[in-house]
KOLZA-336733 format. One record per residue: residue in one letter; x, y, z of N, C-alpha, C in turn. Coordinates in steps of 0.05 Angstrom, whole numbers, plus 32768, in hexadecimal, padded with zeros to 4 digits. Each point is the difference from the previous one (the first is absolute). Layout:
// residues N
aXYZXYZXYZ
...
This chain:
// residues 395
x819B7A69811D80087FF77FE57FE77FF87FF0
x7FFC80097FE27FE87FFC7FF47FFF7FDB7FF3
x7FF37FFF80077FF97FE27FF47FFA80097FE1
x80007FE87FF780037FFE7FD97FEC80087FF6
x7FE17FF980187FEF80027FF57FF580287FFA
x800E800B80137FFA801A8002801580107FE6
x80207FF68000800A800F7FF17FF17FFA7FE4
x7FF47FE980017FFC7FF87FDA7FDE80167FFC
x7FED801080187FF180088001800680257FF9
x80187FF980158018801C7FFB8003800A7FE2
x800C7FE67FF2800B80077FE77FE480007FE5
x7FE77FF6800A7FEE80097FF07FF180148000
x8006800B801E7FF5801D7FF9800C80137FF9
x801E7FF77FFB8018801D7FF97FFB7FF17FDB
x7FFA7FED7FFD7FFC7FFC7FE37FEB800C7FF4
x7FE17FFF80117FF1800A7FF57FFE80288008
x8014800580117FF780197FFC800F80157FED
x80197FEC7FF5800E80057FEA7FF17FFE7FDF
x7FE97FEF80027FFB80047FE87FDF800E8005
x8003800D80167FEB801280038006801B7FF6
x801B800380058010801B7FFD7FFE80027FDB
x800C7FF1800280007FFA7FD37FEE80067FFB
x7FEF7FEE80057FE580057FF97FF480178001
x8004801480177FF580187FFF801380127FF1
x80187FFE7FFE800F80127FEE7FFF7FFA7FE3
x7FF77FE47FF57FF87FFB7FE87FEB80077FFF
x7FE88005800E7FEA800B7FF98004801D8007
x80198012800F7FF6801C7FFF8017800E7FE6
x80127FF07FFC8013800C7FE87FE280097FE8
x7FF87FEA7FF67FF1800B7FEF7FEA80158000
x7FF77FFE801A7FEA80178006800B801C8005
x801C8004800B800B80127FFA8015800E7FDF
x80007FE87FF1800D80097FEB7FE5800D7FE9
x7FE47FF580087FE180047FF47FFF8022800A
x8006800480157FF98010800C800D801E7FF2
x80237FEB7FF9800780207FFE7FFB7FFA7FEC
x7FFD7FF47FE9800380007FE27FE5800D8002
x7FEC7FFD800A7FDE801280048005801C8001
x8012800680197FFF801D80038016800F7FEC
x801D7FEF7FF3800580087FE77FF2800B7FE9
x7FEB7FEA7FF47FF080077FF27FEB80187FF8
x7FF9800080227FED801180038011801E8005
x80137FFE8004800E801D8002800A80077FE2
x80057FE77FEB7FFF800D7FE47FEF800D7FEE
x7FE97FF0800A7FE580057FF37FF4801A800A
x800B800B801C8000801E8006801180117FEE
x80147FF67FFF801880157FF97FFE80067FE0
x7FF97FE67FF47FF880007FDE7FEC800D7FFC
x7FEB800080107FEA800B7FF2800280247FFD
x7FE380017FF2800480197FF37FF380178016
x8018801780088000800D80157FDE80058004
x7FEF80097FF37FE1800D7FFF7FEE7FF18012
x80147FE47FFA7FF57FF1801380007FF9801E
x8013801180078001800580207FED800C8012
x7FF47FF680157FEF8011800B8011801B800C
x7FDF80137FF88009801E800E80128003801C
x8016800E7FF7800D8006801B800D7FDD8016
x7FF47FF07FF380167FE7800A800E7FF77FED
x801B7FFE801180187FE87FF880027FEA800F
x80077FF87FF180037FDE8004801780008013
x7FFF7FF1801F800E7FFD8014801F7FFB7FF7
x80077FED7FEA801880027FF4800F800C7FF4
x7FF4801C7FF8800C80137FF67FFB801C8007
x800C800880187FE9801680068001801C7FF4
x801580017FEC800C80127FEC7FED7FFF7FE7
x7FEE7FEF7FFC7FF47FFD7FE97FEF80207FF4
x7FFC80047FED7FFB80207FF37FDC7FF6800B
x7FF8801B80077FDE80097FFF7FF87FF67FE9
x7FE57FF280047FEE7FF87FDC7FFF801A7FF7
x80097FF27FE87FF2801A7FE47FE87FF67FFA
x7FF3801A80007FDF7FFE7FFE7FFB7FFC7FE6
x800B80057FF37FF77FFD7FE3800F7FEE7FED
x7FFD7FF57FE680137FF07FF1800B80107FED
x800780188005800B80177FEC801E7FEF7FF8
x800180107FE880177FF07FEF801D8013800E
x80177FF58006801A800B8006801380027FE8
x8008800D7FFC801A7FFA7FE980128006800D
x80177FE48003801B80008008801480067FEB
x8012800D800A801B80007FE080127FF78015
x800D7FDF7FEC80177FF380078016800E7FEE
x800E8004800C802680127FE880047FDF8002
x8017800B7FF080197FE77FFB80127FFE8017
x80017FE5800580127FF7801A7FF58006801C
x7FE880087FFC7FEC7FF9801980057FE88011
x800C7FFD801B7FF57FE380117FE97FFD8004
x7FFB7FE880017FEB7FF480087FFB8009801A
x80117FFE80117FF4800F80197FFA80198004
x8007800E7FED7FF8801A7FFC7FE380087FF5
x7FFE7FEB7FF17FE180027FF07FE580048012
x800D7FDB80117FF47FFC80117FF780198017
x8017800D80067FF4801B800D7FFB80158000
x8000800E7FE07FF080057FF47FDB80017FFD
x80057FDB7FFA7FDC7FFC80017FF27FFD8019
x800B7FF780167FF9800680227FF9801C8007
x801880177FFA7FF4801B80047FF0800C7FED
x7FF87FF07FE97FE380107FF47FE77FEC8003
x800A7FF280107FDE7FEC800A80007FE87FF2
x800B7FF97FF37FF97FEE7FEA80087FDF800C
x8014800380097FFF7FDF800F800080068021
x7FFC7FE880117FF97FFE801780217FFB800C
x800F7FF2800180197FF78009801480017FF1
x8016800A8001801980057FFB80097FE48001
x80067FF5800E80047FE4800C7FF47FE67FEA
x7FEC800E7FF87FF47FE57FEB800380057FEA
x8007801A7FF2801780107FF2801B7FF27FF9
x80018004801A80227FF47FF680037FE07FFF
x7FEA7FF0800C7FF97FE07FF77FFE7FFA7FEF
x7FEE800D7FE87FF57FFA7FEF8017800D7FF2
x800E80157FFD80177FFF7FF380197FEE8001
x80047FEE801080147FE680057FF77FEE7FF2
x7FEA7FFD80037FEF7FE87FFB800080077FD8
x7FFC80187FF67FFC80027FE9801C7FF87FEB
x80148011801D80207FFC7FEC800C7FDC8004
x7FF77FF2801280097FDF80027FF17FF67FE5
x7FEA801080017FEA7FED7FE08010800B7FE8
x800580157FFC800680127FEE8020800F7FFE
x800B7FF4800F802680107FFD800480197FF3
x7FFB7FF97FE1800080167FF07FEA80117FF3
x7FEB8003801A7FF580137FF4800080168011
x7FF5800A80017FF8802580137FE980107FFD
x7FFD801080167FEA80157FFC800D80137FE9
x7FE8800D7FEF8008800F7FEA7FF980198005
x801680187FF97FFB80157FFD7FE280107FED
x7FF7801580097FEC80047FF57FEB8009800E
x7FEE80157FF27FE1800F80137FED7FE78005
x7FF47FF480127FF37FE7800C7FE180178004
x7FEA7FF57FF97FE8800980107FF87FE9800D
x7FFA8009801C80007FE780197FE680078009
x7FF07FF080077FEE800880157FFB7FEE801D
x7FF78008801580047FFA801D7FEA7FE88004
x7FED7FFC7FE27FED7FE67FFF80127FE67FF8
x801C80067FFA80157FE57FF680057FF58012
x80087FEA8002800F7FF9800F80217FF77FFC
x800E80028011801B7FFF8008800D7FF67FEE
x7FF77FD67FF280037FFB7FEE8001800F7FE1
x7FE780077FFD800080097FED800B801C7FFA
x8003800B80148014801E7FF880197FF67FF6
x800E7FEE801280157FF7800780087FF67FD9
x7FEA7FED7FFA80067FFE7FE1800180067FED
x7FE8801B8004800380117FF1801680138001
x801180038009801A8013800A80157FEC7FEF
x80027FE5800880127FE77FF17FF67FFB7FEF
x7FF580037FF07FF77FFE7FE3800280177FEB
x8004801A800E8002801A7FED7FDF800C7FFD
x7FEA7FF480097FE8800D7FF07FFD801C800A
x801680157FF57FF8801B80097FEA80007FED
x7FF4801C80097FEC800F7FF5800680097FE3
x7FEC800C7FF2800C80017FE87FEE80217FFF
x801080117FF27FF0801D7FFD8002800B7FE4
x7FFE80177FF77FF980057FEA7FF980267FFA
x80147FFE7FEB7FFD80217FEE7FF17FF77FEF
x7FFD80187FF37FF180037FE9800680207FF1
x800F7FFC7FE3800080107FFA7FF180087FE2
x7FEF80137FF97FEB7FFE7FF18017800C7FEC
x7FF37FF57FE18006800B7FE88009801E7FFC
x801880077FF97FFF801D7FFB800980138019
x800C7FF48009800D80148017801A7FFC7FFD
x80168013800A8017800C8004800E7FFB800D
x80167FFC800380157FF580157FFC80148010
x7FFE801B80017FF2800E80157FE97FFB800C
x7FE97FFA7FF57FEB7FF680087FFE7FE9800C
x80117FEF800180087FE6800B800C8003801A
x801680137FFF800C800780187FF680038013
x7FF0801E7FFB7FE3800380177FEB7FEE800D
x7FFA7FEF7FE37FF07FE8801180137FEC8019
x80167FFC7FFA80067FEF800B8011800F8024
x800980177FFC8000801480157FE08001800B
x7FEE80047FF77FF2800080097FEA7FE4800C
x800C7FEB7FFC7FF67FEF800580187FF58011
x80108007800680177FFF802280167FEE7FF2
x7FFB7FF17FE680197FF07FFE801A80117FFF
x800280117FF48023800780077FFE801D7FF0
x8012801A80047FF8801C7FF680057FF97FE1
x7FEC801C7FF6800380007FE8801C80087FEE
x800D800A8013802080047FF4800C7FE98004
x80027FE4800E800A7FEF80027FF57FF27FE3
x7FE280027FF77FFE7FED7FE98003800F7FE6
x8001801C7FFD800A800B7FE9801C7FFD7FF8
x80197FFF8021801C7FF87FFE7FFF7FE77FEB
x7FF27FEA80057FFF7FE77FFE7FF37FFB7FDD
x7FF480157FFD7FF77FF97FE2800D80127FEA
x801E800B8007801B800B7FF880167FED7FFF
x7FFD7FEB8010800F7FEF7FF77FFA7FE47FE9
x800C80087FF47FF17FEC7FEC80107FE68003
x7FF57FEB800180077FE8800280097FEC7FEA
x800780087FF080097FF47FE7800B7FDE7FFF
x80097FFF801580107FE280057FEB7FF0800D
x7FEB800780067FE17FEF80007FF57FF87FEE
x7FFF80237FFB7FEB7FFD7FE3800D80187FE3
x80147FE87FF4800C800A7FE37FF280047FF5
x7FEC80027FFF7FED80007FE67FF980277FFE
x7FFF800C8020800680188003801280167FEE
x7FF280167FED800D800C7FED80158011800D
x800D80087FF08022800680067FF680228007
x8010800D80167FFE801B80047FE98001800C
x7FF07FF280057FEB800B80188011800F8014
x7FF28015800B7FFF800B801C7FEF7FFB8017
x7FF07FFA7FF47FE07FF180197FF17FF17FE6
x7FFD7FE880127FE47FE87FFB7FE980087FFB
x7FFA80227FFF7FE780097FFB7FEF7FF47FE5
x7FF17FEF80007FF47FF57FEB80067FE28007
x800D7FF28000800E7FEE80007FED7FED801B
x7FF08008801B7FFF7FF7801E7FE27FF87FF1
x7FF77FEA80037FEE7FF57FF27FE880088017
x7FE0800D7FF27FEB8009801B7FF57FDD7FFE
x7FF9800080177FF47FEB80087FFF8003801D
x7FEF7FE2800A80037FF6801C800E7FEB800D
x80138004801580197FF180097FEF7FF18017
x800B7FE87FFE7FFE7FF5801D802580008015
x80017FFE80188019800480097FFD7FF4801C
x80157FF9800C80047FF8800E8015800C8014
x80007FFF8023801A800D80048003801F7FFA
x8023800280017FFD801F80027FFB80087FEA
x7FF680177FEE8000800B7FE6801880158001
x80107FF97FEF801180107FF7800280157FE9
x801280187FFD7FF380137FDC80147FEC7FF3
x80187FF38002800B7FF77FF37FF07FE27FF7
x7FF57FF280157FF27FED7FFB7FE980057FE8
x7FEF8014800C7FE180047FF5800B800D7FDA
x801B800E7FFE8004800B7FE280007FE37FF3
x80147FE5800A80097FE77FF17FED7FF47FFD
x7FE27FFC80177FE47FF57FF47FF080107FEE
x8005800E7FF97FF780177FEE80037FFE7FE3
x801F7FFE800580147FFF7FE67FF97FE07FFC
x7FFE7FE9800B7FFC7FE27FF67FE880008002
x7FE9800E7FFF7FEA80037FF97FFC80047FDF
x800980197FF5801080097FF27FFB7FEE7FE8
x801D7FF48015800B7FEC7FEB7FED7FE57FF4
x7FE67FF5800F7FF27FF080047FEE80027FE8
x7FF6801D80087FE780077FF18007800A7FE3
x800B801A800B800280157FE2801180007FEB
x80187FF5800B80147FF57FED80067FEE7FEA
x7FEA7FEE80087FFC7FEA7FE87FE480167FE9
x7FF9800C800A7FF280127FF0801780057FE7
x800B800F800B800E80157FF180197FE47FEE
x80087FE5801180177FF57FEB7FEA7FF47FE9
x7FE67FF6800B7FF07FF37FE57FFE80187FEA
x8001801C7FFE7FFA800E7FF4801C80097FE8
x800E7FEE8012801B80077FF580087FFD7FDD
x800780177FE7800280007FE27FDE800E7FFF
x7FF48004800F7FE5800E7FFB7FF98013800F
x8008800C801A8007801A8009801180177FF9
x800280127FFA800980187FF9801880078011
x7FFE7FFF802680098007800B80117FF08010
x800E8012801380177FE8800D7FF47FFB8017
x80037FFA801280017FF280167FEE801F8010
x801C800F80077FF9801C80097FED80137FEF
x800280087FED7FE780097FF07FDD7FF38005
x7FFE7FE080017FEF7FF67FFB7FF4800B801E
x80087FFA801880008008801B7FF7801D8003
x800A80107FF67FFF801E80007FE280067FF6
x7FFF7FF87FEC7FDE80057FED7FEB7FE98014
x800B7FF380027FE67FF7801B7FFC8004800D
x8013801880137FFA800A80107FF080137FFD
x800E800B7FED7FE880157FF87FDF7FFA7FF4
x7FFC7FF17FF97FE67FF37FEE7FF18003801D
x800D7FE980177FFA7FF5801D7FF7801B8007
x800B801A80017FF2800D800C7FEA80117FF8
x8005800B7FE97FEE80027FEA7FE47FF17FF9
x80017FEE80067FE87FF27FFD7FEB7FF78019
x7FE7800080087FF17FFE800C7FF07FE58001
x7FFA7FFF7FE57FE77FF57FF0800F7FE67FF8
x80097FE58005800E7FF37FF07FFE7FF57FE9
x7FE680087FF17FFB7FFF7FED800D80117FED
x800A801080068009801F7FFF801F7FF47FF0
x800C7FF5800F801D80018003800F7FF67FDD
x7FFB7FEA7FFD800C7FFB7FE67FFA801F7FED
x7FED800380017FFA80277FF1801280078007
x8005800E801F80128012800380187FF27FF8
x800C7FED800180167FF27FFC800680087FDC
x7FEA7FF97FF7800580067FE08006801C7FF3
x7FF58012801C8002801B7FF48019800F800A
x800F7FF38017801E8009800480127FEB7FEB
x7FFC7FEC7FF380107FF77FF8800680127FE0
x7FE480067FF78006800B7FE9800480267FFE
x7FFD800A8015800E8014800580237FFD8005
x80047FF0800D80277FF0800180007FFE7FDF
x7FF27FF07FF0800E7FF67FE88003801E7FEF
x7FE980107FFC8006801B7FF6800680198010
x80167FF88014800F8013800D7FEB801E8010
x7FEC7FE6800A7FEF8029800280057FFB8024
x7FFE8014800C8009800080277FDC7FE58005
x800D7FF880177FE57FEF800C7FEE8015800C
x8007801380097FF0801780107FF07FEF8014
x800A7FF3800F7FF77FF280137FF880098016
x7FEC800F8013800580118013800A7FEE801D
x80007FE8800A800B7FE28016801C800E7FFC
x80147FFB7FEB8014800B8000800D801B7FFE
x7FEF801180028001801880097FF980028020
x7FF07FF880067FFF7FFB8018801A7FF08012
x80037FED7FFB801A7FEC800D801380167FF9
x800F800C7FEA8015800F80037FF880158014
x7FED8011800380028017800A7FFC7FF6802A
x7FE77FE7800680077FF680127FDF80068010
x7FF27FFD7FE97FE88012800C7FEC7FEA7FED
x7FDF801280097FEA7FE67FF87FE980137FFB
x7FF580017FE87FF0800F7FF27FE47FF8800C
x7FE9801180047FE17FF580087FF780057FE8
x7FD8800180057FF680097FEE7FFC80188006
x80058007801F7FF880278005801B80087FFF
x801E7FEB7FFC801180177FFE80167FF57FE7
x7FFA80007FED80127FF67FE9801B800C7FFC
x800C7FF77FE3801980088003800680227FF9
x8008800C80077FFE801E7FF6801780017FE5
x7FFB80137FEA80137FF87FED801D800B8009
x80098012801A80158003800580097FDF8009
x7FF07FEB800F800E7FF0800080047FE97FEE
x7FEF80067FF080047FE97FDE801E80147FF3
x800580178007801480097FF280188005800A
x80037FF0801B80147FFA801880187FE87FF2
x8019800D7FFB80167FE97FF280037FEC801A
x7FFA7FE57FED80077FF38012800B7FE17FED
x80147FEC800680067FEC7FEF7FE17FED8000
x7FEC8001800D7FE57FF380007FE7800F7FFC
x800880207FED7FE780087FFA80067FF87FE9
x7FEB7FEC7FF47FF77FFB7FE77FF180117FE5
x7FF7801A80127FFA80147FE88018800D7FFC
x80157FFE800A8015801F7FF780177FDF7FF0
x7FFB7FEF800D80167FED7FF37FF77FE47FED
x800280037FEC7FF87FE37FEC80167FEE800C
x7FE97FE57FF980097FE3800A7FF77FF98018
x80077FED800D7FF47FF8801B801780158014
x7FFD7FFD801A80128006800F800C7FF38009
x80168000801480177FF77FFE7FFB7FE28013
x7FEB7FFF800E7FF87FF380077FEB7FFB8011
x7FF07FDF80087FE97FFD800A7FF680128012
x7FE6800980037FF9801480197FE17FEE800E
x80087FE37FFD7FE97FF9801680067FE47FF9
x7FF37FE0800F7FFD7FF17FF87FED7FFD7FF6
x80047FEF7FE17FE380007FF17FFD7FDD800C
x7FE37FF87FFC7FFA7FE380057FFB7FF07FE8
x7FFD7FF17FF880097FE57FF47FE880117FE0
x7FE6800D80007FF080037FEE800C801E7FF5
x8010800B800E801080187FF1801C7FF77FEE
x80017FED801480257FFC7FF67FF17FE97FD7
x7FEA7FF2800A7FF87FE87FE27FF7801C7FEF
x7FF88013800B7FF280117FE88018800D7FF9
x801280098007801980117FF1800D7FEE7FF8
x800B7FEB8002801B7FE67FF57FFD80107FE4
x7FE77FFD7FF080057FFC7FEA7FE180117FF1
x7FF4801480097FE980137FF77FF77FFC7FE5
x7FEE7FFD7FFE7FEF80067FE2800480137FFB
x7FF480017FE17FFE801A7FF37FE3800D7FFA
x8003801780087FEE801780057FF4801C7FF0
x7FF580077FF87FF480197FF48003801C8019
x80007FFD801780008011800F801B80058012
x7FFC801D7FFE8023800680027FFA801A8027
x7FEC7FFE7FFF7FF3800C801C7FED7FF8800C
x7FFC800780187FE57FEE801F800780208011
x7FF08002800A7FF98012801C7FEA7FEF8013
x80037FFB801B7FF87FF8800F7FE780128008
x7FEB7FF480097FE3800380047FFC80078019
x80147FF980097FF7800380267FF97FE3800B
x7FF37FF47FF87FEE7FE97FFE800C7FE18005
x802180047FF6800E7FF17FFD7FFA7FF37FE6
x7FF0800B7FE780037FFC7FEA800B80177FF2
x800A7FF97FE4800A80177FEC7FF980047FED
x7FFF801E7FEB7FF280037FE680207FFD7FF1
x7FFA7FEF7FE7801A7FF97FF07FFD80107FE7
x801680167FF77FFA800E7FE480187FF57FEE
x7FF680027FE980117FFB7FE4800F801F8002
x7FF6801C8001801580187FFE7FFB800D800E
x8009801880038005801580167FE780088003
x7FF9800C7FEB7FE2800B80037FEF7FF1800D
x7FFE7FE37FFD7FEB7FEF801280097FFF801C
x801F8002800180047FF480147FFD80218016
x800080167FF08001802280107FE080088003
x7FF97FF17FFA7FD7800380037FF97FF2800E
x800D7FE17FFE80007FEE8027800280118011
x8018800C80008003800980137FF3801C8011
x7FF580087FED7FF3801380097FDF7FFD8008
x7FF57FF07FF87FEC7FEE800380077FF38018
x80137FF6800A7FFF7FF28020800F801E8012
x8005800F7FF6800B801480107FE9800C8008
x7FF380067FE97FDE8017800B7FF07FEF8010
x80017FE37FF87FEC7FE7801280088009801C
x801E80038011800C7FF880167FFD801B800E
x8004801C7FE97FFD801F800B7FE08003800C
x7FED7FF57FF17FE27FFE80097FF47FEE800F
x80147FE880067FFC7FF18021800D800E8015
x8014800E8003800B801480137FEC80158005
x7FF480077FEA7FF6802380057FDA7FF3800A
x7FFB7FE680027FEA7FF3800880047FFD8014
x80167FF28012800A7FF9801E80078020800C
x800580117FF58004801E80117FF280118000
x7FE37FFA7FED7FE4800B80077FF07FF48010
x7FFE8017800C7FE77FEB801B7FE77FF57FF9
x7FF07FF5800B7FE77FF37FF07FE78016800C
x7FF780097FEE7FEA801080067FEB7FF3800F
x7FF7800E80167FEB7FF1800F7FE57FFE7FF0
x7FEC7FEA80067FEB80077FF07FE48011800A
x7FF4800B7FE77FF4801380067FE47FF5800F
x7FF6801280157FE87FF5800E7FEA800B7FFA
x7FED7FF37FF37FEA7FFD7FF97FEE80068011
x7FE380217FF67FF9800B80197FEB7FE9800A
């Protein structure tokens, strides 16, 4: 039987090896919760960073799926559609290199929608590169900053000539955007004259910025509220002091627009179709001889007079008045020089080649231009198809 003095020796060492135990579990809880919150961290700061930064040919023991470094920080362009998941994005940007973990992907997407409920990744072309990191792709995707791109369509081209560019520059065929500039949109833009068949004249040249997909139906309505922005207030300030309507005014700038080279040039030419319209004489325009027949005059192959004498509702020598309608877009310094043309002494111009023109008061001046730049252009031909005599050698 233990005497008192032993059990009370008993009960201090089951006391103290009880708060030995605490003690070590209060000192290892925390060294283990350091520990993982350490290797947490350090497995984000892998997974976030920007893939380029991985060494060659290793992954990180925690993910052994992680993509090969991209050697370079070349730019990616992702296209998000509409109603994209997030987890879909996410793997997406894993199989083109761009983030390290799927897994920290879909964290950082939880984590975004508890801050944010109502917001989302946005549809749209993204340029990404593999120098970002995870974060920052991730916000740039939730914030919308697609990429932004850009046409350009120069002064004086044709809804045909537009078509091609843009067929040829991959956005969508050129019969899909000629379809598209047949429908006229009137319940956009009323201001659109009555009986059009095509917007031809109407698609304002300039340079677009865009975003996302480009559409022909899209790219005609930035066109047309271009249009509306620039050239239109032209033509309503001019309004009780122009001659012409809406469609007329359009038509003769188109023509001026192509007609003219020199922009110094243009109010002239503008003055000299306006006062051929007021005394009923044909514009003899050769642009609209061309646009009707579908063809494009050089200086080695001009118009032949069988095709100046080709019926057409847009040859302007066989028909007085304008034609029936625009045959190019004119830009903002063709459309201010026709609104409302000065008055002029000269009722003819023949082009120089040069992109300047000789301007005559009558036929006779204007039939002796012409033969004067005709014999100039016949004796640069018959100079380029004589060979150059070698020189003579001296005994």
């Amino acid at each position: 039987m233990k005497t008192a003095k032993a059990q009370k020796a008993e009960k201090k060492v089951d006391t103290g090896s009880r708060i030995s135990k605490w003690f070590f579990y209060l000192m290892l809880f925390p060294a283990m919760l350091g520990l993982c919150a350490w290797q947490g961290w350090a497995w984000w700061s892998w997974a976030s960073a920007p893939v380029i930064d991985q060494p060659t040919g290793a992954a990180a023991p925690t993910d052994p799926a992680a993509p090969a470094q991209v050697s370079t920080a070349q730019a990616v362009q992702i296209k998000v559609a509409d109603g994209t998941s997030a987890q879909q994005i996410g793997e997406d940007l894993k199989a083109a290199g761009l983030i390290r973990s799927l897994d920290a992907w879909n964290l950082w997407t939880k984590w975004q929608s508890l801050q944010n409920s109502g917001g989302s990744f946005q549809a749209g072309t993204y340029e990404i590169s593999p120098s970002e990191s995870l974060p920052n792709i991730a916000g740039k995707l939730w914030e919308g900053k697609v990429v932004e791109r850009s046409f350009t369509i120069p002064e004086g081209w044709s809804v045909q000539q537009m078509a091609k560019y843009f067929a040829e520059q991959g956005f969508f065929s050129a019969e899909e955007f000629e379809a598209a500039t047949r429908e006229i949109p009137r319940d956009r833009f009323p201001w659109l004259p009555e009986n059009l068949s095509s917007l031809e004249g109407f698609l304002y040249p300039d340079t677009y910025q865009f975003s996302g997909q480009l559409t022909p139906q899209g790219t005609v309505d930035q066109m047309l509220a271009q249009f509306e922005q620039v050239a239109l207030p032209v033509y309503q300030q001019a309004q009780g002091q122009t001659p012409y309507s809406l469609m007329a005014w359009v038509t003769l700038a188109s023509i001026v627009e192509k007609e003219a080279v020199v922009s110094q040039e243009r109010p002239q030419i503008a003055s000299v179709f306006a006062k051929r319209l007021r005394e009923d004489i044909p514009l003899a325009s050769d642009p609209t001889v061309e646009y009707g027949l579908g063809i494009r005059q050089t200086k080695e192959q001009p118009l032949t007079l069988a095709q100046v004498n080709t019926p057409s509702p847009y040859n302007t020598y066989l028909n007085a008045g304008l034609p029936p309608a625009p045959i190019a877009s004119p830009g903002r310094a063709s459309l201010e020089a026709s609104v409302n043309p000065g008055d002029t002494e000269y009722l003819y111009f023949v082009a120089r080649y040069d992109g300047t023109h000789v301007f005559s008061k009558t036929l006779a001046e204007h039939e002796a231009a012409q033969d004067i730049i005709r014999d100039g252009v016949e004796a640069e031909q018959q100079n380029q198809a004589s060979p150059t005599p070698s020189p003579v050698q001296q005994p």
